[in-house]
C-alpha positions as CSV (number, residue, x, y, z in Angstrom):
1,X,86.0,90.6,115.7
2,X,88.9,89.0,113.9
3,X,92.3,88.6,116.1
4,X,94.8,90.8,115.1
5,X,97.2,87.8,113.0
6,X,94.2,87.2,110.9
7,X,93.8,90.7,110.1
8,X,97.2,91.0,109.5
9,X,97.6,88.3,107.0
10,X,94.3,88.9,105.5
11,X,96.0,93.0,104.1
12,X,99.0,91.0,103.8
13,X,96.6,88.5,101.3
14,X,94.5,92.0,99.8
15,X,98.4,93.5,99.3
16,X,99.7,90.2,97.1
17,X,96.0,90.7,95.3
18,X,96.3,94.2,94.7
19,X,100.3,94.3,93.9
20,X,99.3,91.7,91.1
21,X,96.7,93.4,89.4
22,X,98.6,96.7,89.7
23,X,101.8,95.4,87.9
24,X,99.5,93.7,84.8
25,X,97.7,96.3,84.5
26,X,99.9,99.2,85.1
27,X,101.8,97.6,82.7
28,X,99.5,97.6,80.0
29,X,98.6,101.7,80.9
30,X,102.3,102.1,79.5
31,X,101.5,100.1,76.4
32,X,102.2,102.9,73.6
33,X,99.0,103.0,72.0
34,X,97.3,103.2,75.4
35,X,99.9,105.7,77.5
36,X,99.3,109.1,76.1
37,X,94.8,108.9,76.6
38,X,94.9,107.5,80.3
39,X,98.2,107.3,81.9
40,X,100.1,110.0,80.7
41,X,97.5,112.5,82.8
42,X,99.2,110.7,86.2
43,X,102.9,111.1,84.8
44,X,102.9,115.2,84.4
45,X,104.8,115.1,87.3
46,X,108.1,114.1,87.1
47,X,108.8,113.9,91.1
48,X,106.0,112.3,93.1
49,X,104.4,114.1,96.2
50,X,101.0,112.4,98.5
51,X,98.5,114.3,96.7
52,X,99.8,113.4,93.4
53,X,98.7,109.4,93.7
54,X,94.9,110.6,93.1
55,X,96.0,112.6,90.2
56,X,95.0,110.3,87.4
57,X,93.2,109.6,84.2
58,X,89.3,109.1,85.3
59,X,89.3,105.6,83.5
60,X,92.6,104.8,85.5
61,X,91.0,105.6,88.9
62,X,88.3,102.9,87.8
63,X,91.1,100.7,85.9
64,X,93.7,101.0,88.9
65,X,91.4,101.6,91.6
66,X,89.0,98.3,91.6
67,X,92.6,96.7,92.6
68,X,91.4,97.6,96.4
69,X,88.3,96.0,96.4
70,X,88.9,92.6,94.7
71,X,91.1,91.5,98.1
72,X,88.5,93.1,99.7
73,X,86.0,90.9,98.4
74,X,88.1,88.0,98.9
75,X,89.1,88.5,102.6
76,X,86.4,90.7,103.8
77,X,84.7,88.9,106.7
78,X,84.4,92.2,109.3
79,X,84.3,95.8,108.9
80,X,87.3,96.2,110.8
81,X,89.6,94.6,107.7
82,X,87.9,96.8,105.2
83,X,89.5,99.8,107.8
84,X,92.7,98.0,108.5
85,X,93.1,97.5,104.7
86,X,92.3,101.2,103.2
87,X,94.7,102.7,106.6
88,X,97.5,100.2,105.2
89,X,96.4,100.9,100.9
90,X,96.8,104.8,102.0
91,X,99.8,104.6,104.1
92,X,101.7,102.8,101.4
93,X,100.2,105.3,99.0
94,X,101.5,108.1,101.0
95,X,104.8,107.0,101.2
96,X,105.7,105.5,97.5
97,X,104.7,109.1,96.4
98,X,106.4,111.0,99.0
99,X,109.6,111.6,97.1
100,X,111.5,110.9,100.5
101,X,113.0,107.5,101.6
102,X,112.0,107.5,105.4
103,X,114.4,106.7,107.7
104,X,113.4,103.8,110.0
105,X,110.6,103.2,107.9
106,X,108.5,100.2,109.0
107,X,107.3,99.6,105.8
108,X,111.1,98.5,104.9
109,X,110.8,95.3,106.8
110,X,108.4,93.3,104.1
111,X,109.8,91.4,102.1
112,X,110.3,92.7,98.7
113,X,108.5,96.3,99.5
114,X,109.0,99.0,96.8
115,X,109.1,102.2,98.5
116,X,109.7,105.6,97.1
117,X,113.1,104.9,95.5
118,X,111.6,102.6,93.3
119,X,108.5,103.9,92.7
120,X,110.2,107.6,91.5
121,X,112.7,106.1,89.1
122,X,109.2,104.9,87.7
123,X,108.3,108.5,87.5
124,X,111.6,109.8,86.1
125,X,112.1,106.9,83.5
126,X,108.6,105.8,82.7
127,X,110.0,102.6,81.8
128,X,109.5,99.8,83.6
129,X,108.8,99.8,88.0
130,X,105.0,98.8,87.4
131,X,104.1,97.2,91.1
132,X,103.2,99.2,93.2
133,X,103.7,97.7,97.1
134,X,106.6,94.9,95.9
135,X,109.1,94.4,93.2
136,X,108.8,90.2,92.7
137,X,106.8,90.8,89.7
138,X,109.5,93.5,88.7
139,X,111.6,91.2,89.1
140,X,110.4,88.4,87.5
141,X,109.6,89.9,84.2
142,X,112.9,91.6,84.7
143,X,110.8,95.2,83.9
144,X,113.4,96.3,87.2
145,X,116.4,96.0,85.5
146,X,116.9,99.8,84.3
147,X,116.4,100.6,88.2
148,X,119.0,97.8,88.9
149,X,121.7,99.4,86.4
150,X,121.3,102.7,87.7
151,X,121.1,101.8,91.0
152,X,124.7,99.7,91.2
153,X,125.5,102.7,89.1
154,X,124.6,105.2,92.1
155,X,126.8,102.8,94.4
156,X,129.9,103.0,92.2
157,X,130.1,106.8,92.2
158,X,129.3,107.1,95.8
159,X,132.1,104.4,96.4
160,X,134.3,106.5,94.1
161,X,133.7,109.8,95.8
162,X,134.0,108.0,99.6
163,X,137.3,107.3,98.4
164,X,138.6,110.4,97.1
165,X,137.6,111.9,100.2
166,X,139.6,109.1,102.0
């Protein structure tokens, strides 16, 4: 049995793998002459919830869905990473679709993690907020910067209205 560090980096190494094919792809699901035959299906809710995530196109589940098992095939040297790996893939699931941003939420403290905030602008937008697990790809191809611009807008009216209550 693997020690626990080595099954920790190896999800960590089937996250970065999955996270990257997400965001290309994902991408490419938005792509006009592609979005309204596969992707669209996933987007008829405008507010995430759990049981939503598995509500998609059949062609995206296999599109979207062979993300988990490339890192799998990668990494996978014991059964128990293939269990660590879908426990983490549905936990993350879970919560980018949960339409809540859980307090104290462990999944804050990786680097660069997404979370629900991000992922629901993707679902009230549309545009843009392809990763799924971290923004650097987001970021990179600067396909975040709507979520950035109303994001600092958010802060500036909640600054405004802290200080009218002041």
């Amino acid at each position: 049995m693997p020690r626990w560090f080595v099954i920790l980096a190896r999800c960590f190494g089937c996250a970065v793998i999955e996270d990257t094919w997400h965001y290309f792809l994902h991408r490419l699901l938005h792509h006009e002459r592609i979005y309204k035959y596969i992707h669209k299906v996933h987007h008829e809710f405008l507010a995430p919830f759990g049981m939503q995530a598995a509500y998609t196109h059949p062609l995206e589940t296999l599109i979207l869905g062979t993300e988990f098992f490339i890192g799998i095939i990668v990494f996978c040297n014991h059964l128990i990473l293939l269990w660590a790996w879908m426990v983490c893939r549905l936990i993350q699931t879970i919560d980018v679709h949960s339409g809540y941003d859980i307090p104290l939420n462990p999944l804050h403290f990786l680097p660069f993690y997404a979370g629900s905030r991000f992922h629901d602008f993707h679902h009230m937008n549309f545009i843009g907020n392809y990763s799924s697990i971290f923004t650097w790809w987001d970021k990179l191809f600067g396909t975040d910067s709507q979520y950035s611009s109303y994001q600092e807008k958010k802060k500036k009216q909640k600054d405004t209205v802290e200080k009218k209550l002041e």
